[in-house]
C-alpha positions in Angstrom: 23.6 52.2 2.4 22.6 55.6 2.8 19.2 55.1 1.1 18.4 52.1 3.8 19.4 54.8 6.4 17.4 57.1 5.1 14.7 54.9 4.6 14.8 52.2 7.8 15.9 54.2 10.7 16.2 51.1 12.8 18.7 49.7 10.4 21.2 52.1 11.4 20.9 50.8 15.3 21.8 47.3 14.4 25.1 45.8 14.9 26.4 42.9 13.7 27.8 39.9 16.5 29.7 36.9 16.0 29.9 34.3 18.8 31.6 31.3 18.7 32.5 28.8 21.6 33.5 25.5 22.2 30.8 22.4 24.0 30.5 19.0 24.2 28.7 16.4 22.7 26.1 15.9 25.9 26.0 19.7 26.2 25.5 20.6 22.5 21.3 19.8 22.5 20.7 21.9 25.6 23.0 24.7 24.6 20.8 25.3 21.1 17.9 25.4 22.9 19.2 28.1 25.5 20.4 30.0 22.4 17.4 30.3 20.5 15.9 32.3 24.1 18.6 34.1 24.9 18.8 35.6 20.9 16.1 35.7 18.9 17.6 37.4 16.1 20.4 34.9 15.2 21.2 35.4 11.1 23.5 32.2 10.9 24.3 29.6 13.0 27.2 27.0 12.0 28.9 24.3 14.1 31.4 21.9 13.1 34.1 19.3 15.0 37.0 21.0 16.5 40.4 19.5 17.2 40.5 20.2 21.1 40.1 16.7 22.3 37.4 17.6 25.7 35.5 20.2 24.2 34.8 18.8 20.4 32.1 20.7 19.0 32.6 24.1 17.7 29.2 26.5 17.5 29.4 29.7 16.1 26.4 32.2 15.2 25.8 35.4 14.0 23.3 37.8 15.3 21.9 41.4 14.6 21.7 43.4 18.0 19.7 46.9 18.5 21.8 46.9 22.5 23.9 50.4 22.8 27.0 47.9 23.6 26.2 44.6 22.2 29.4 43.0 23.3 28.7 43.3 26.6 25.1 42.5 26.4 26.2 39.0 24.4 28.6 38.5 27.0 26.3 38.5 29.8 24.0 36.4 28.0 26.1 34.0 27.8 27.6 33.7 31.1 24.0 32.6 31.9 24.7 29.8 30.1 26.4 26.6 31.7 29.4 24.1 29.9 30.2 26.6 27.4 34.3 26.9 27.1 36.3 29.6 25.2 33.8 32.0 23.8 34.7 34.5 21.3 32.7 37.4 20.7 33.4 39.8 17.9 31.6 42.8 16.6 31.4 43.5 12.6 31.7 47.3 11.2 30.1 48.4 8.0 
């Protein structure tokens, strides 16, 4: 890690995000589209079937963010975006 420090000064800057949040069916196609604007540098992107009977699709993604507080940055992102219930957003340390 040291040598890609040392090496890639940028690296050092980016954090890694999960977000995961809970749509519908209807709301799923439009939500992917918004996401791809609103982060362009999403590393994995997963969704699945949830148990929660009104909301049953489950998206989560991770992303790589250069913000100084990248919580809050992905959290105002998101509230930009409409019938998306119960998000999670977590930051990863090295």
């Amino acid at each position: 890690r040291m040598f890609e420090y040392r090496l890639l000064p940028s690296s050092k800057r980016q954090k890694k995000i999960k977000i995961s949040f809970l749509c519908t069916e209807e709301d799923y196609q439009t939500v992917c589209s918004r996401l791809d604007e609103l982060f362009p540098d999403i590393a994995e992107f997963t969704h699945k079937s949830s148990e929660d009977e009104n909301y049953p699709v489950k998206v989560s993604l991770k992303i790589f963010s250069k913000e100084k507080n990248p919580v809050m940055s992905a959290d105002k992102k998101l509230s930009a975006l409409k019938n998306i219930y119960s998000a999670d957003i977590k930051e990863f340390f090295d």
